[in-house]
Backbone as numpy.savetxt, mean C-alpha at the origin, in Angstrom:
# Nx Ny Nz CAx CAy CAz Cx Cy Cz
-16.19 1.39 13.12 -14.74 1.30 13.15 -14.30 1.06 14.58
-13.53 -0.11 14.94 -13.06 -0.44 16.32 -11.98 1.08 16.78
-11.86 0.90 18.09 -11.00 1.82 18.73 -9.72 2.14 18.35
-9.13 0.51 17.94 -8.12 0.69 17.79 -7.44 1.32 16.28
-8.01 0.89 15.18 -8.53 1.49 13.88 -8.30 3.30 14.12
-9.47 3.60 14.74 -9.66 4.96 15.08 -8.61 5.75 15.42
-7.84 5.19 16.56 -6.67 5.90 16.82 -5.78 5.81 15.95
-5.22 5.05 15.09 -4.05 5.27 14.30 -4.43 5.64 13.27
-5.98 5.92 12.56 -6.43 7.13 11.72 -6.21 8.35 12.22
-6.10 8.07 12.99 -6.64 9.61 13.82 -5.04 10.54 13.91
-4.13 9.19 14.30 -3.19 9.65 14.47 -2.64 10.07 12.95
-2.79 9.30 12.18 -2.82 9.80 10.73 -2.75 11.24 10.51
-4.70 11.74 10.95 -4.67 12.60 10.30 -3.87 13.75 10.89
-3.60 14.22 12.16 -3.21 14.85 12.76 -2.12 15.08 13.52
-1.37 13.88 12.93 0.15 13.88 13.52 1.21 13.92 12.36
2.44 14.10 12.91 3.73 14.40 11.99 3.28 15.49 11.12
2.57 16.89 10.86 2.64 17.96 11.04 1.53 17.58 9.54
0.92 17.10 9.40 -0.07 17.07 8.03 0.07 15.44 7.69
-1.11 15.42 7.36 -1.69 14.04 6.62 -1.62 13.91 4.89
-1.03 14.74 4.28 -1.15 14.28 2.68 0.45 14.86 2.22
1.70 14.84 3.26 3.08 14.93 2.69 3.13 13.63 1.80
3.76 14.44 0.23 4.00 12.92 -0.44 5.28 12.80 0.10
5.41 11.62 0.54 6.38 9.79 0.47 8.11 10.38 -0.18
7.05 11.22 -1.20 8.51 11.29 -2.06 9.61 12.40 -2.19
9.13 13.32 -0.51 9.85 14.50 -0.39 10.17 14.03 0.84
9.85 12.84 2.00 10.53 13.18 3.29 11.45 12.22 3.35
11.98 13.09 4.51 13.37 12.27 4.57 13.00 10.90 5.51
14.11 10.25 5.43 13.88 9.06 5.86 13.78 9.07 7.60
14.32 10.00 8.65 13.69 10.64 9.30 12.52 10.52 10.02
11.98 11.40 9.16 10.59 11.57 8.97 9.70 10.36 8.60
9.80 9.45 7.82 9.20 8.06 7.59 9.08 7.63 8.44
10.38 7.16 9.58 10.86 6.97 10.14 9.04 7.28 11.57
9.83 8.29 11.81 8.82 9.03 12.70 7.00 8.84 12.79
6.70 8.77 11.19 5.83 8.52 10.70 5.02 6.92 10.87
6.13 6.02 10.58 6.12 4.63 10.77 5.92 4.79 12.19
6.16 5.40 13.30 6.16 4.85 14.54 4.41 5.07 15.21
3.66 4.94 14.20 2.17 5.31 14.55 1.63 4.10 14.96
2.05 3.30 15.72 1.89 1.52 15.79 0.61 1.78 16.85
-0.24 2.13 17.18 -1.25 1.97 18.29 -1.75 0.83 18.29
-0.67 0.14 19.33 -0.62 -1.67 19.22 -1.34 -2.19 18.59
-0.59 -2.30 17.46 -0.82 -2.89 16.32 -0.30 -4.49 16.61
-1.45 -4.69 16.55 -1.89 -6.75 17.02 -0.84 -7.41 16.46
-0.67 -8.53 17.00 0.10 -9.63 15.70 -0.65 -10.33 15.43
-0.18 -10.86 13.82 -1.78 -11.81 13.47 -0.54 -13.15 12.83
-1.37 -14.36 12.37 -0.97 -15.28 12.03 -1.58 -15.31 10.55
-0.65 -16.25 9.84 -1.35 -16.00 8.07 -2.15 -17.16 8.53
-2.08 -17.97 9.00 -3.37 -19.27 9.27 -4.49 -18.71 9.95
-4.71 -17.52 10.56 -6.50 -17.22 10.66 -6.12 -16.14 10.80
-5.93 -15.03 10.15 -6.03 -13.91 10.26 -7.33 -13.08 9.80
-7.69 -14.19 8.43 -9.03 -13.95 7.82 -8.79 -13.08 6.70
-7.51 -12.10 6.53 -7.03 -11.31 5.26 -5.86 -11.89 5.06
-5.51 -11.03 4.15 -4.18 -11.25 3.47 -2.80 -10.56 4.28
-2.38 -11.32 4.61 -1.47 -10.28 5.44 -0.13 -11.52 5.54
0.52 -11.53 4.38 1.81 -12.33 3.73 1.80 -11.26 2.41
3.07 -11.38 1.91 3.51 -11.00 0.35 2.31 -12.06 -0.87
2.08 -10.92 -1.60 1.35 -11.06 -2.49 2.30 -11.48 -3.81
2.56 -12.93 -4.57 4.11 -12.91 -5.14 3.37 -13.60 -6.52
4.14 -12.59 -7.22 3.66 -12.97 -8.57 4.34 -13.12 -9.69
3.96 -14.50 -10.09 5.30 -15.17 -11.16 5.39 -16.59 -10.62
6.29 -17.21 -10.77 6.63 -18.57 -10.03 7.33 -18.57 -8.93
6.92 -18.70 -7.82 7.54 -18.54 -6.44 9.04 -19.44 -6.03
9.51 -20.28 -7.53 10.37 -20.51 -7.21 11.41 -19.76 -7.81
11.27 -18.60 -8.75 12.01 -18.10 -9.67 13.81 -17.51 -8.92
14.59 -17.29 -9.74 15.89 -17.27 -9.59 15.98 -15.95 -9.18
15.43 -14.93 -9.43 15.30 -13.78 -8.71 13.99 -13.01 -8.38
14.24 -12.50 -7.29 12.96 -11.45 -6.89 13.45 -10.06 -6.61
11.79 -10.11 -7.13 11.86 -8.46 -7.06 10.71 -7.52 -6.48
11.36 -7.48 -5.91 10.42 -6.38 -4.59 9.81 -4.78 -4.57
8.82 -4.99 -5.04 7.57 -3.54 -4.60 7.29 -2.94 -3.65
7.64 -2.05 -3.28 7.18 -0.98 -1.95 6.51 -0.30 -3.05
5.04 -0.34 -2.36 4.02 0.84 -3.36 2.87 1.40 -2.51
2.59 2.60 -2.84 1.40 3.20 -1.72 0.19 3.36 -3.11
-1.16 2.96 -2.80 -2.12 3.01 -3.20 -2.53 4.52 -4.26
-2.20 4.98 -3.16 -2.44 7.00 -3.33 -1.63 7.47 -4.24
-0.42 6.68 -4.43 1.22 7.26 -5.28 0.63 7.33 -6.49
0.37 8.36 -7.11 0.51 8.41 -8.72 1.86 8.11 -9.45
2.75 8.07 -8.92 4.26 7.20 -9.32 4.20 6.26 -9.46
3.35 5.09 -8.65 2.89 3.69 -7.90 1.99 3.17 -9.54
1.17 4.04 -9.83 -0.18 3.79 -10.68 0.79 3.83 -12.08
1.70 5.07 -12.14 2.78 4.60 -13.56 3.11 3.63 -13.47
3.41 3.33 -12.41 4.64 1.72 -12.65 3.73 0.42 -13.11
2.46 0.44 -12.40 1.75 -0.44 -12.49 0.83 -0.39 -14.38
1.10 0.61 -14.70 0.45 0.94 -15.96 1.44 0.83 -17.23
2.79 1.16 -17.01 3.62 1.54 -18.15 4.41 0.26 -17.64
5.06 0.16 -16.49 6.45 -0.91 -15.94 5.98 -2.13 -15.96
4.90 -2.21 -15.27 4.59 -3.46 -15.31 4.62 -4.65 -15.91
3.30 -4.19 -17.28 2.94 -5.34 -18.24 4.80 -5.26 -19.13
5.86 -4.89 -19.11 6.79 -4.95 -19.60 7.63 -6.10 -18.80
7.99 -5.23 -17.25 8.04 -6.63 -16.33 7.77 -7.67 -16.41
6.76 -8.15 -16.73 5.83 -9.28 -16.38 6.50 -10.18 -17.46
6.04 -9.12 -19.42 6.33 -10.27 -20.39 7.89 -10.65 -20.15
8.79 -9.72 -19.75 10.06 -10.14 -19.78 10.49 -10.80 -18.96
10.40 -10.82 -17.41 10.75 -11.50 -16.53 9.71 -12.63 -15.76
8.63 -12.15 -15.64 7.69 -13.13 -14.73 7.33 -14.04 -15.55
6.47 -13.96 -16.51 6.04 -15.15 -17.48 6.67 -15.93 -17.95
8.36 -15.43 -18.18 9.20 -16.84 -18.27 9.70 -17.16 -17.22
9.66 -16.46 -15.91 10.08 -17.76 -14.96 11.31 -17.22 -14.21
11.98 -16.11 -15.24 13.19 -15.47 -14.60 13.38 -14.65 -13.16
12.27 -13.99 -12.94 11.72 -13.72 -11.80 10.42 -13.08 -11.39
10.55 -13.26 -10.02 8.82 -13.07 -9.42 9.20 -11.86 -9.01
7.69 -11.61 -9.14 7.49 -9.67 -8.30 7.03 -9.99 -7.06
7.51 -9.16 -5.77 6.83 -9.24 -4.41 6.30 -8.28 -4.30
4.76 -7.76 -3.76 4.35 -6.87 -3.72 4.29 -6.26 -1.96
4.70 -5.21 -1.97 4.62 -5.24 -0.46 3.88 -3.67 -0.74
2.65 -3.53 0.27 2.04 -2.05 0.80 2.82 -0.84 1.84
2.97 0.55 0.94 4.02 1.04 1.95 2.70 2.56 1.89
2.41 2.05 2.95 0.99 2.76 3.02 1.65 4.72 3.35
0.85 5.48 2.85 1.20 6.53 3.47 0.71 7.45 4.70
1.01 8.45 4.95 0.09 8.82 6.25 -1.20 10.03 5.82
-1.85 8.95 4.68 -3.32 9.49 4.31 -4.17 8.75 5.03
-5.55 9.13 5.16 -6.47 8.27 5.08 -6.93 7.33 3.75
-6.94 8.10 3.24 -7.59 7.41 1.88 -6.64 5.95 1.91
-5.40 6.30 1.55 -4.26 5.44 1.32 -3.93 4.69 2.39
-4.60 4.41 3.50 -4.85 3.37 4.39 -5.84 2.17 4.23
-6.89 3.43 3.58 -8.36 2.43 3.76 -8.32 1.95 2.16
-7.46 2.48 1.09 -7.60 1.79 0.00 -6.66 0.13 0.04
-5.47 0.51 0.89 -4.77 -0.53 0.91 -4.93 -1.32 2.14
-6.09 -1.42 3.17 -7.18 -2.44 3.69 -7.85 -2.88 2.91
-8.27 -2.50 1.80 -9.39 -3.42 1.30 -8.68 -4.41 0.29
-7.59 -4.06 -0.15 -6.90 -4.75 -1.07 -6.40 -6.25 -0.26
-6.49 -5.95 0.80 -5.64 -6.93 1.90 -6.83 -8.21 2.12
-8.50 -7.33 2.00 -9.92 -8.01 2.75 -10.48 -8.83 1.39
-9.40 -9.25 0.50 -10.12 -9.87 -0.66 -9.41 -11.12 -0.94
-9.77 -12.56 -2.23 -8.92 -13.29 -2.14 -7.93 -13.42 -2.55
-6.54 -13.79 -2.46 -5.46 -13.66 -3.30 -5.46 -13.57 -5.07
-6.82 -14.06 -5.13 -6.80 -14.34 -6.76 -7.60 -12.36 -7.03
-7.99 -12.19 -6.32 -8.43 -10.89 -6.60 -8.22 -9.45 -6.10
-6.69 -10.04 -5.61 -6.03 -8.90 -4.86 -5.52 -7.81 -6.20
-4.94 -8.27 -7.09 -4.17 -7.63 -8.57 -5.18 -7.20 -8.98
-6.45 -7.45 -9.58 -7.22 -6.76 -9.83 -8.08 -5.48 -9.04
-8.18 -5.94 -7.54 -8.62 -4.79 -6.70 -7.57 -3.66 -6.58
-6.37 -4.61 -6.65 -5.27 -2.93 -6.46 -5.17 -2.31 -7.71
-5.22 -2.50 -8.61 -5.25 -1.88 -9.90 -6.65 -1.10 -10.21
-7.56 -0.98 -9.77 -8.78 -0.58 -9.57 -8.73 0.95 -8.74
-7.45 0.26 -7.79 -7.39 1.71 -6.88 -6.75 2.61 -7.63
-5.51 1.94 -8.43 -4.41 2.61 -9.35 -4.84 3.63 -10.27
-6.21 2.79 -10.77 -6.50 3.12 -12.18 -7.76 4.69 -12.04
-8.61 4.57 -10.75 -8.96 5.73 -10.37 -8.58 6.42 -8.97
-7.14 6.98 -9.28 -6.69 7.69 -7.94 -7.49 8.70 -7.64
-8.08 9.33 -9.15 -7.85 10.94 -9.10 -9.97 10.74 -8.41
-10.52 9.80 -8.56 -11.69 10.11 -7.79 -12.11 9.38 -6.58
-11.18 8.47 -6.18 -11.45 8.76 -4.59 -10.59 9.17 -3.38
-8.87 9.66 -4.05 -8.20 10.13 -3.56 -8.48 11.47 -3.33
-9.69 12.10 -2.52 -10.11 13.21 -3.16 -9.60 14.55 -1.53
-8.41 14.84 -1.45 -7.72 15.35 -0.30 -8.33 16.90 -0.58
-9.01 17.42 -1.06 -9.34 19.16 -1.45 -10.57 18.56 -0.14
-11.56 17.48 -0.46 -12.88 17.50 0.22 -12.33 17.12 1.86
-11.40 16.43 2.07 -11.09 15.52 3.54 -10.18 16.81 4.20
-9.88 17.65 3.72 -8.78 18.84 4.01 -10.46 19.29 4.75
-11.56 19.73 3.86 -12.61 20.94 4.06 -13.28 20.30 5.39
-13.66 19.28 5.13 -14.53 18.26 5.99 -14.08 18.34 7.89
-12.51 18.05 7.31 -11.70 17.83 9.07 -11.67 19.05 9.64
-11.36 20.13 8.47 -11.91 21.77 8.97 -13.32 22.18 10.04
-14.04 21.85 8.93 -15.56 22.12 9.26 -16.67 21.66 10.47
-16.00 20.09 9.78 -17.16 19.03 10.56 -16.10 17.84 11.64
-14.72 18.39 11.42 -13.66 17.38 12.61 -13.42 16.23 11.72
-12.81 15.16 12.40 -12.23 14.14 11.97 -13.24 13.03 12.05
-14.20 12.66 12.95 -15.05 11.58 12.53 -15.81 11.75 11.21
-16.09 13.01 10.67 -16.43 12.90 9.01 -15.80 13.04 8.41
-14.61 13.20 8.40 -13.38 13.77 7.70 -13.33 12.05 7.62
-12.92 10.90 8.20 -12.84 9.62 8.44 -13.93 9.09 7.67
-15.00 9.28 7.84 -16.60 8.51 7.14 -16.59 8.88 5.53
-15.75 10.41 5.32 -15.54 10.11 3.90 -15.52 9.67 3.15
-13.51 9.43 3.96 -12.32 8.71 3.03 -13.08 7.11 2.96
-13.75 6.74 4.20 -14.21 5.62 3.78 -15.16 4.93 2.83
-15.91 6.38 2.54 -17.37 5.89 1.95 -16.53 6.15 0.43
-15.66 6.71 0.04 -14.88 7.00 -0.97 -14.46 5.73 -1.57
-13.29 5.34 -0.54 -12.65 4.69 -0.78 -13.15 2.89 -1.43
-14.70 2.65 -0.46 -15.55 1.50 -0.60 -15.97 2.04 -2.26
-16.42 3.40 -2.52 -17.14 3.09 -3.80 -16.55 2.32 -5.08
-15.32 2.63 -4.69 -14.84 1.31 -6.53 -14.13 0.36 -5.59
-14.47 -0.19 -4.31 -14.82 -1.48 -3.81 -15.67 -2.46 -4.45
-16.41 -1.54 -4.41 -17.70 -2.38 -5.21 -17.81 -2.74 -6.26
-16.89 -1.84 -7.13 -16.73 -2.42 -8.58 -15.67 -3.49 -8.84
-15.08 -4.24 -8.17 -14.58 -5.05 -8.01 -15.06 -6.41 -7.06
-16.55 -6.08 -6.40 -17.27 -7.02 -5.81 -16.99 -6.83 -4.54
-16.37 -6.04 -3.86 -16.32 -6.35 -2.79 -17.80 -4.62 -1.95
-18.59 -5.70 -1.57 -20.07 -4.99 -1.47 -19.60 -3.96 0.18
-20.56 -3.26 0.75 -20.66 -2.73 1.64 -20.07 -3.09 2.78
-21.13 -4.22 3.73 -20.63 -4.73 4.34 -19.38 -5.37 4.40
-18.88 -5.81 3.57 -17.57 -6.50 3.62 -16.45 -5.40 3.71
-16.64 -4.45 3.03 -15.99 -3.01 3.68 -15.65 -2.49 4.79
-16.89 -2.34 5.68 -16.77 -1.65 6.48 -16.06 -3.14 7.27
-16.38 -4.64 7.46 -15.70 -5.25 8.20 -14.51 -5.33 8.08
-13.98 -5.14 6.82 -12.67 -4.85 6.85 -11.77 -3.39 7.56
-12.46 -2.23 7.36 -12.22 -1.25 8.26 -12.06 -1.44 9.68
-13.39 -2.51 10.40 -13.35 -2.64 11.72 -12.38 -3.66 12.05
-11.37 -4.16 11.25 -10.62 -5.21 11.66 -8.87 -4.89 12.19
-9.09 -4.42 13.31 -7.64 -3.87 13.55 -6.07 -5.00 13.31
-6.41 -5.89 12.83 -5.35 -6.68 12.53 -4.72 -6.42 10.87
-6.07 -5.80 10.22 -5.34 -5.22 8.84 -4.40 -3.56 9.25
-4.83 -3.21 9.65 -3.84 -2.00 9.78 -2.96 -2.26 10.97
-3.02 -2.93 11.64 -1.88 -3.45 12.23 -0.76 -4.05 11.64
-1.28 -5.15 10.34 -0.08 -5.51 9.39 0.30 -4.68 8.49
-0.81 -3.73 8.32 0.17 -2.44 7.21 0.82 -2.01 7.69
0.78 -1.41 8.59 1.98 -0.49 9.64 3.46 -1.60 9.97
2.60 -2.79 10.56 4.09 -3.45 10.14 4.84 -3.90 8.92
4.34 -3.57 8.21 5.48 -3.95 6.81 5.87 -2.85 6.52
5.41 -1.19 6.71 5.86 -0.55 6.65 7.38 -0.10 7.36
7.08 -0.67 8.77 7.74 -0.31 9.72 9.11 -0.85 9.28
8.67 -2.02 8.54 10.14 -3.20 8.10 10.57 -2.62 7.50
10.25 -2.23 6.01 10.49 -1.79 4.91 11.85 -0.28 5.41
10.70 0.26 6.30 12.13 1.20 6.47 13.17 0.75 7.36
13.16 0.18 8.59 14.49 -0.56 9.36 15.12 -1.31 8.32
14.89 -2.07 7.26 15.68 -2.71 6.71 16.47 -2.63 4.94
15.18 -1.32 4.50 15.82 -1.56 3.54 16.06 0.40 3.18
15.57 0.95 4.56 15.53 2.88 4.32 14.85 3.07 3.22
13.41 2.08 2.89 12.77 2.97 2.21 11.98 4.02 2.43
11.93 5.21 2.04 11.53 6.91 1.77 10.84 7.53 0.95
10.52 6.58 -0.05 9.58 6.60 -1.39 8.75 5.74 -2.32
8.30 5.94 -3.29 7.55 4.81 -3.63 7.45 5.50 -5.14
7.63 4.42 -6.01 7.44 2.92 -5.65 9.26 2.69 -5.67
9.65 1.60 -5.09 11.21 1.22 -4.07 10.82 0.18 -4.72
12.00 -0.39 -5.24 12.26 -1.55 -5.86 13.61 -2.42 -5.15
13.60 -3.30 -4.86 14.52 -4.34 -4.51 14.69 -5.38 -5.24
15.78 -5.49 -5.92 16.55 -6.83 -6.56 16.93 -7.52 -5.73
16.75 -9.22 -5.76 17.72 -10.06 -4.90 18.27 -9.38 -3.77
17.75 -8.28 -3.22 18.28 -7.73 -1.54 18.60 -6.51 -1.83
18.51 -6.14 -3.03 19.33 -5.03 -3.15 18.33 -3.36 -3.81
18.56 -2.61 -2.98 17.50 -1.83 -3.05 18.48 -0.54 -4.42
17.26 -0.79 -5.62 17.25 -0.11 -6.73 17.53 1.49 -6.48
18.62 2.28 -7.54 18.41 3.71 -7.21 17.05 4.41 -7.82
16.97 3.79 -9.06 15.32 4.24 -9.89 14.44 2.75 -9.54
13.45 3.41 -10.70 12.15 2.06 -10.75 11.82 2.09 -11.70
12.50 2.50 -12.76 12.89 2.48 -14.38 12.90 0.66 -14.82
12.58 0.93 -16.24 12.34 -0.36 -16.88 14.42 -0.95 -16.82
14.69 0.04 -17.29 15.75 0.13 -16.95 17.37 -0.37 -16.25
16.42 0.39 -14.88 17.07 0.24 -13.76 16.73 -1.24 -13.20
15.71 -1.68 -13.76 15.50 -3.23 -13.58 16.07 -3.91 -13.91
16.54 -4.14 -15.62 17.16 -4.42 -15.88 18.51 -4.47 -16.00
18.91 -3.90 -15.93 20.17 -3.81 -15.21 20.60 -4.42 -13.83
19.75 -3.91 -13.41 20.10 -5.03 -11.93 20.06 -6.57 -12.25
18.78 -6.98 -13.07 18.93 -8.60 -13.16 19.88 -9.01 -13.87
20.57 -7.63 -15.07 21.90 -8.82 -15.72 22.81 -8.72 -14.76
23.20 -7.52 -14.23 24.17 -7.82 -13.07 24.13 -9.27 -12.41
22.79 -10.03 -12.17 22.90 -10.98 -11.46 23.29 -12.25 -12.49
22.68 -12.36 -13.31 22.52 -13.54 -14.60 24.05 -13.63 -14.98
């Protein structure tokens, strides 16, 4: 893992007063505060960056409205939406054309939930939806915060770190993405440099504080209800 990697794990685990506050109790504040973990965090270009580091947009990119995802890997809120909201989303609005989903990463200040939403970033666009749904679909075994709590106790933060990683790679793999390609994605400080910055956006511009945050055509949703979706798009139609 490069230096720079290291430090804004690090800062992760041990800054803003604990590493596993959910998303969905702090104040904006605090996000706020949280977001400011930038340990110059690079700028990269989408023409060689080598990952994914643009909106992941799904549907027809020319559609009449969008709709915008703030989601953290780790969120079991995140994994409903993607399980129950979704495939509803999709048949009603994306597949005909009415509108596209933007997916944006609103990483939290876990480890796990860093290094799950790096690897999602280190794959090809055609196999980004399936790798993040992979993470969705087993939170509960490599999100495993009882062992990374004992570990950073015991044995400090460089194993507390080698964990979440060796964790986080194992249903890497079940989606093809092998060892090595893992850990190079870990050592690549330009992916967590762009997570942190979309995070950073997400709250200057739209005060998001939780997840999963939905945005209509600009306009940031009070729920993330099937619902509350709808409603917003007839408002627009």
């Amino acid at each position: 893992m490069k230096k720079g990697f290291v430090l804004v794990i690090a800062a992760l685990l041990i800054g803003g007063g604990g590493f596993v506050v959910s998303m969905m109790t702090q104040s904006p504040e605090q996000v706020t505060a949280n977001a400011a973990v930038e340990t110059a965090a690079p700028s990269v270009e989408k023409a060689d960056a080598g990952f994914l580091n643009y909106d992941i947009v799904i549907g027809d990119k020319n559609a009449p409205i969008e709709i915008i995802e703030y989601a953290a890997i780790s969120c079991p809120h995140c994994a409903h939406f993607h399980e129950d909201i979704y495939p509803l989303l999709k048949k009603k609005y994306l597949d005909t054309g009415k509108a596209k989903l933007v997916y944006r990463n609103f990483i939290f200040d876990n480890p796990f939930d860093v290094f799950a939403a790096s690897q999602t970033r280190c794959v090809s666009e055609a196999k980004f939806l399936p790798t993040l749904e992979a993470y969705f679909n087993s939170q509960q075994v490599w999100n495993n915060i009882p062992e990374l709590r004992r570990l950073l106790k015991e044995k400090g933060r460089d194993a507390a770190l080698r964990f979440a990683q060796a964790e986080v790679a194992k249903i890497g793999v079940l989606v093809g993405i092998s060892g090595d390609q893992a850990q190079a994605c870990y050592d690549n400080d330009a992916v967590i440099g762009y997570l942190i910055k979309v995070r950073e956006d997400a709250v200057a511009k739209y005060k998001v504080n939780s997840t999963p945050t939905i945005i209509v055509n600009g306009k940031k949703l009070e729920g993330n209800d099937m619902a509350a979706i709808e409603s917003a798009i007839a408002a627009i139609e």
